[in-house]
C-alpha positions, 0 to 999 in steps of 0.5 A, spaced: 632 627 349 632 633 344 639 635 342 639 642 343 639 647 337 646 650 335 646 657 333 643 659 326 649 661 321 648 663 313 651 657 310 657 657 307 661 653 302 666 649 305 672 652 301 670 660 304 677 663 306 676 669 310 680 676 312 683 676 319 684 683 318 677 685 315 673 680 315 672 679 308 670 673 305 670 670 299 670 661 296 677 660 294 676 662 287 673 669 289 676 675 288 682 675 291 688 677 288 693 671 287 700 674 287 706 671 285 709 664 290 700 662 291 699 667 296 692 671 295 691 678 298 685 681 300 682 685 295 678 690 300 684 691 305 690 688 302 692 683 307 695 676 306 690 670 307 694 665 305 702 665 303 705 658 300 712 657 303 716 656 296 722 651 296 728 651 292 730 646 286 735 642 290 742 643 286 
C-alpha cells in the first residue's frame, strides 16, 4: 500500500519564524528587528514575534 502524498510546500529551514500579523518571514537571524529584553519585531508591520519574559536579579 502506497502512502498517500502530503501536499507540496516550499521547503523551509527549521528555524523559520513567522509574523502572525502580516505573515511575513524570515530564519531566526533574518531581518527582524531585536529590541531590548530578546524581543524581535516584524520589520515590514512591527508586530512583536517574539518576546522573552525577563527575570529579576534575586535581591
Amino acid at each position: 500500500m502506497s502512502r498517500p502524498e502530503s501536499p507540496s510546500r516550499p521547503a523551509r529551514p527549521k528555524g523559520t519564524l513567522f509574523c502572525p500579523t502580516c505573515g511575513h518571514e524570515s530564519g531566526l537571524d533574518g531581518d527582524w528587528i531585536a529590541v531590548e529584553g530578546g524581543t524581535l519585531v516584524c520589520p515590514d508591520c512591527g508586530a512583536v514575534v517574539v518576546a522573552q519574559p525577563t527575570f529579576g536579579v534575586p535581591a
